[in-house]
VOGU-3710 file (C-alpha; in Angstrom, 3 decimals, decimal comma):
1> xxxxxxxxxx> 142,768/115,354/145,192  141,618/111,745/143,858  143,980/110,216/142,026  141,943/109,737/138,045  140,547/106,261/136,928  143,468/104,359/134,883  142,434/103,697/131,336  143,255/100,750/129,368  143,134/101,191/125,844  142,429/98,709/123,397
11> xxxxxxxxxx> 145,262/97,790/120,848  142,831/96,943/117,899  140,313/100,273/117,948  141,516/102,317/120,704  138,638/102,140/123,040  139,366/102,922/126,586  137,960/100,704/129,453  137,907/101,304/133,157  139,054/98,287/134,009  141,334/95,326/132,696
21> xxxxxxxxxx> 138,655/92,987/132,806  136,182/95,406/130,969  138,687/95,473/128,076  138,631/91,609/128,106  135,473/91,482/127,416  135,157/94,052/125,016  138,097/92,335/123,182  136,330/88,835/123,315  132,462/90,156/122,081  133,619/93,056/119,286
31> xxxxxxxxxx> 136,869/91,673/117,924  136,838/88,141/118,183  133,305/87,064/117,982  133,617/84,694/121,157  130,455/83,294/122,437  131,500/80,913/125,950  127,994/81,082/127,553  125,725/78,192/125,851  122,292/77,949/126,509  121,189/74,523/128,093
41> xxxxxxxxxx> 117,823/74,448/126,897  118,409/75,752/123,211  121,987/75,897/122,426  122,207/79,134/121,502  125,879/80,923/122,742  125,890/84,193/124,155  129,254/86,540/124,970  127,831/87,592/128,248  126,587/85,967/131,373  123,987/88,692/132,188
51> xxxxxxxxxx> 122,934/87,668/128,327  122,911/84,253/129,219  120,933/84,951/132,805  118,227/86,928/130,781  117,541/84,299/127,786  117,154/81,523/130,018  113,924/83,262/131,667  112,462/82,565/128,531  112,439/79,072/129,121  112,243/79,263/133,205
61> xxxxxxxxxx> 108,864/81,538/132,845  110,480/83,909/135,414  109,307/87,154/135,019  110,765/89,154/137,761  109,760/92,934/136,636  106,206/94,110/137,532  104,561/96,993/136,222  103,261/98,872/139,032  99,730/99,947/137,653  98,645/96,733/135,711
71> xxxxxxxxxx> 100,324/93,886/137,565  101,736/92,568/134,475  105,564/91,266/134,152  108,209/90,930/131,992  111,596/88,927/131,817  113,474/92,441/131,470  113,815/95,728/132,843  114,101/97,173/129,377  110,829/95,425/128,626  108,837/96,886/131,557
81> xxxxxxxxxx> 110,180/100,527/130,754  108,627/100,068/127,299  105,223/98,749/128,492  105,199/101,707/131,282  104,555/104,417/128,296  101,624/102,691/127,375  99,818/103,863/130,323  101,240/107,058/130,467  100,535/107,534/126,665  104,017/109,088/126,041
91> xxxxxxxxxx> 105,156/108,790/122,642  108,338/111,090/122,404  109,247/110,066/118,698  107,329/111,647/115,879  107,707/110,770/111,745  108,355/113,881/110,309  106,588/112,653/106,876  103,514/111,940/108,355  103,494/112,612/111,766  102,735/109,762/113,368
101> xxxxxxxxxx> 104,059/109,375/116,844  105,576/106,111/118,783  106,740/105,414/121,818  109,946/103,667/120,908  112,849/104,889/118,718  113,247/101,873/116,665  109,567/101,424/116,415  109,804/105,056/114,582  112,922/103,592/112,646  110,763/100,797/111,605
111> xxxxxxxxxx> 108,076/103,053/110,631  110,394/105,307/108,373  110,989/102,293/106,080  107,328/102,162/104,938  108,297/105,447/103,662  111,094/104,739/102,014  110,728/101,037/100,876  114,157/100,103/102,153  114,133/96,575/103,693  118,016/95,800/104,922
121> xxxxxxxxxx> 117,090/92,629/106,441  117,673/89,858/104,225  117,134/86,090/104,917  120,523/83,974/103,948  117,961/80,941/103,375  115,436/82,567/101,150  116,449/86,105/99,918  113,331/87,538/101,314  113,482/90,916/103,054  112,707/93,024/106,028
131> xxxxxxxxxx> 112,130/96,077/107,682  113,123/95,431/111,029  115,519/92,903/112,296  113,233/91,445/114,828  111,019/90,275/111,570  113,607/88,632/110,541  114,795/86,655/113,433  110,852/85,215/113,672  110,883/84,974/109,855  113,888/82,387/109,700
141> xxxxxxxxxx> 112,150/80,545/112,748  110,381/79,245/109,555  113,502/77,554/108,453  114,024/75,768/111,382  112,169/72,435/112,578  113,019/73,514/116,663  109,948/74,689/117,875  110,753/74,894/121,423  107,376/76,740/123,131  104,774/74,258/123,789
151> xxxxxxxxxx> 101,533/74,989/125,270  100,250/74,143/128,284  96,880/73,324/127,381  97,155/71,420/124,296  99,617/69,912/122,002  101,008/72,813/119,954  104,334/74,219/119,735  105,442/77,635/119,043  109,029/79,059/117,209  108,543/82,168/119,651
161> xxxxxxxxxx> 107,334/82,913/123,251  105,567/85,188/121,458  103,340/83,651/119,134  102,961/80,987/122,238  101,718/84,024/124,177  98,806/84,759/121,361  98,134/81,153/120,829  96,951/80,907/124,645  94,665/83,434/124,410  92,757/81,454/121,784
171> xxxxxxxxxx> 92,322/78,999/125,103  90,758/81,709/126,825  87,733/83,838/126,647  89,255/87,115/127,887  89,243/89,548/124,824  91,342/92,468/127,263  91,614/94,730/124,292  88,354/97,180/123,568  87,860/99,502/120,922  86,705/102,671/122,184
181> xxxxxxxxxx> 84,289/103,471/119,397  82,114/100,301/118,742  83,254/98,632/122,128  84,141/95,361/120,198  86,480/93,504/122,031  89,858/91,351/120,695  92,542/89,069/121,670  95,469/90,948/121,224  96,804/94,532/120,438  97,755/94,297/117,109
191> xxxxxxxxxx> 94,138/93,402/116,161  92,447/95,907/117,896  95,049/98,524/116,240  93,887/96,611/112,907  90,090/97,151/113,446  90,783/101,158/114,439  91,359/101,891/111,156  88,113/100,782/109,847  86,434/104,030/112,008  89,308/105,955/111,304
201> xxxxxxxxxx> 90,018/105,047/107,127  93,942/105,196/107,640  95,954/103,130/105,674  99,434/103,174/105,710  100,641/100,616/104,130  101,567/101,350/100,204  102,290/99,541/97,581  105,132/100,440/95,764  104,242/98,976/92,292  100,999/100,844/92,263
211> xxxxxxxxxx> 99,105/103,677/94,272  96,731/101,476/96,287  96,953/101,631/100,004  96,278/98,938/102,741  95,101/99,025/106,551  96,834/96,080/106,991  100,505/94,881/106,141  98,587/91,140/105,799  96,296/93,063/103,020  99,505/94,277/101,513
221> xxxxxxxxxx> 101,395/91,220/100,946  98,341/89,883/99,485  97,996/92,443/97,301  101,073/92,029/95,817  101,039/88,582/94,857  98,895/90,360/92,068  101,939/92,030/90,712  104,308/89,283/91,154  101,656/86,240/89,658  102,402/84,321/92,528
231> xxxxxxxxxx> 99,458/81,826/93,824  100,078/80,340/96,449  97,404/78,214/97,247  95,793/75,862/95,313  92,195/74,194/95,379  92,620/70,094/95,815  89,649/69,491/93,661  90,963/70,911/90,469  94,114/72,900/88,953  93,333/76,218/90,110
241> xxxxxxxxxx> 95,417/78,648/92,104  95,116/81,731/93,885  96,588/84,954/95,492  94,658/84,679/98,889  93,616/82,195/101,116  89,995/83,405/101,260  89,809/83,166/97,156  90,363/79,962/97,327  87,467/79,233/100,218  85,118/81,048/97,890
251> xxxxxxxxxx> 86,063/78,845/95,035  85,837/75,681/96,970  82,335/76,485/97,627  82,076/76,094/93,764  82,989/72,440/94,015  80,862/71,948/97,375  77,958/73,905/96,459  77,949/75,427/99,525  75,443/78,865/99,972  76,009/80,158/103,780
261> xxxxxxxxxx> 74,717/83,402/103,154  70,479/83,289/103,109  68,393/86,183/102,184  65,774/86,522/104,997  62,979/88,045/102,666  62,968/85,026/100,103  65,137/82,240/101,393  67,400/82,602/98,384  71,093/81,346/99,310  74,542/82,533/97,831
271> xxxxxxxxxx> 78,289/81,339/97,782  79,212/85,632/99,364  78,165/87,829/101,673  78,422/91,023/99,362  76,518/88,631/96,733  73,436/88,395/99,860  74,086/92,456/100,461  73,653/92,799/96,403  69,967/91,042/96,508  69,085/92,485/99,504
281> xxxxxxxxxx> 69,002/95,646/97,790  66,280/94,157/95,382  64,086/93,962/98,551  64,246/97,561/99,169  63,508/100,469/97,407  66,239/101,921/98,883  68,713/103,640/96,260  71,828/105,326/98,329  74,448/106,074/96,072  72,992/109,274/94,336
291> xxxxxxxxxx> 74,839/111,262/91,004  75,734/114,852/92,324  75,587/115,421/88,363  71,474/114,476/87,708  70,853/113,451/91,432  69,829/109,927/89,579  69,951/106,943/92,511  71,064/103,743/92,483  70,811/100,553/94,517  74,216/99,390/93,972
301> xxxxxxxxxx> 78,044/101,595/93,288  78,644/99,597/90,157  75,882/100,828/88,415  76,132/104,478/90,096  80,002/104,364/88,622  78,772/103,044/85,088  76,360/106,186/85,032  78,981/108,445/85,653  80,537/108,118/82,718  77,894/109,415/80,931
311> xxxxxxxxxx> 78,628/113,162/82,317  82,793/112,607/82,001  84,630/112,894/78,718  86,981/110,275/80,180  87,028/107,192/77,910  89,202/105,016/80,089  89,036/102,023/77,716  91,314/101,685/74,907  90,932/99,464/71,698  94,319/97,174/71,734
321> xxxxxxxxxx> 93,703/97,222/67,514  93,230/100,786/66,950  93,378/103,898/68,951  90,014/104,347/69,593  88,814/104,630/73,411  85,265/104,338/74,905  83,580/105,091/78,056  82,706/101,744/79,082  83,762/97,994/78,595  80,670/96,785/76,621
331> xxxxxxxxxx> 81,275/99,320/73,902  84,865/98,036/73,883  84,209/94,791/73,658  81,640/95,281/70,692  84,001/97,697/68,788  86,961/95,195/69,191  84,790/92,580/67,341  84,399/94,558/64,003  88,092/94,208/64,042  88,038/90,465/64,182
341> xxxxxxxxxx> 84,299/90,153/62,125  83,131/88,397/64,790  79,281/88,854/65,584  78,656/90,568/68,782  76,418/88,884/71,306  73,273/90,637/72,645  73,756/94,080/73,944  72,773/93,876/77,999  70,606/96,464/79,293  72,795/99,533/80,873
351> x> 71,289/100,700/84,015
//
């Protein structure tokens, strides 16, 4: 009968190790912190070797794990396993408040929090918040001035392999990623996932301050610079600030004069696309938002939604003076000037 394994028990928890120099170790990563192994490249310290051997293929390029249907590698085993389900289409982990499924558990754990709200990450530099701590780890990249990617076809450098992995693409013309229902191809994953949702209307991303919902986590975080006043960006020409980066390109077209967008009927230019859409419309005698109330038509959704309110009691606007409410804006506005005495301007025409 074989004799059983010794077991050598640690004095500080009470774990049991197989060997001596297994409870070394454990002694030297969980209750002292130690970190020996130090990165040539980067400096950062590692408790293990094998942790060691696997960071520095991030800087050798080695890549010694091949998927076997795809040809594509990866710098860990763990890493291949995960990519290997993407072929197979297994997703074993399902979100029990909307069902969504996901091929990794802490992808579903991740998922969960958009649920809840909860973001345990925190940045020690700037207080901001996370969902996941891989977020965070590129987040306080940000903080640091060691960019230590570079790209091999021009000058940039990177905080992750990562976003040095995305970046090359740009150098490339290979879109790999199709969409199956337009067959408009993209760059990366992430944007194709982004563009599905325009054919399929999800959007999972709430905000928690209101009910609105996103497609995008980008569309999100703009979103809620709304309810937090914050403006990041500012136009050089003059004082103004705004919430998105694209605001601000529409308002510099103010100061440039700038009209991209040209109405092929008439040649008449304008700073938007949905401003071109708008005329367009005059062109046509098409009217495709109808009233299911009167079956009216009408060439644009503003002036469908206006109608509307002629068959609902709801009189969303309220008098800040009085309690008085009315069914559209104008009839606000006019009412709000007996308070002051103020003459009203001329009444526009109400489609």
């Amino acid at each position: 009968m074989p004799k059983p394994a010794r077991r050598h028990p640690c004095s500080h928890c009470g774990k049991s190790c197989t060997t001596l120099e297994y409870l070394k170790v454990h002694r030297r990563i969980i209750h002292f912190g130690e970190k020996p192994y130090h990165c040539s490249d980067c400096g950062k310290e590692f408790s293990r070797l094998d942790g060691l051997k696997q960071h520095e293929r991030i800087h050798s390029g080695e890549r010694p794990h091949h998927c076997s249907q795809c040809g594509k590698s990866f710098c860990w085993l763990g890493s291949l396993k995960i990519h290997e389900k993407t072929h197979t289409g297994e997703k074993p982990y399902h979100c029990s408040q909307c069902g969504k499924r996901f091929s990794q558990l802490g992808h579903l754990k991740g998922h969960k929090r958009t649920h809840t709200g909860e973001r345990p990450y925190h940045c020690s530099q700037c207080g901001k918040r996370f969902t996941q701590l891989g977020n965070l780890k590129n987040h306080e990249l940000i903080h640091s001035v060691y960019k230590p990617y570079h790209c091999s076809q021009c000058e940039n450098t990177f905080f992750s392999s990562d976003s040095l992995r995305k970046h090359e693409i740009t150098h490339s013309d290979e879109k790999p990623f199709h969409c199956s229902q337009c067959g408009k191809n993209f760059f990366t994953l992430g944007s194709l996932k982004e563009h599905e949702r325009t054919h399929t209307a999800e959007k999972p991303y709430h905000c928690s301050k209101c009910v609105k919902t996103f497609s995008s986590s980008k569309y999100l975080k703009e979103h809620k610079r709304i309810h937090s006043g914050v403006k990041p960006y500012h136009c050089p020409q003059c004082e103004k600030s705004f919430a998105r980066p694209r605001d601000l390109k529409y308002h510099e077209r103010t100061h440039t004069g700038e009209k991209p967008y040209h109405c092929s009927q008439c040649g008449k230019t304008f700073f938007l696309s949905g401003h071109l859409k708008r005329h367009e419309l005059t062109h046509s005698v098409e009217k495709p938002f109808h009233c299911f109330q009167c079956g009216k038509d009408f060439t644009q959704s503003r002036y469908l939604k206006k109608h509307e309110l002629i068959h609902s009691v709801q009189k969303p606007f309220h008098c800040s003076q009085c309690e008085k409410s009315f069914k559209n804006l104008w009839n606000m506005k006019v009412h709000e000037q007996r308070h002051t005495k103020e003459k009203p301007s001329t009444v526009p025409t109400v489609e």
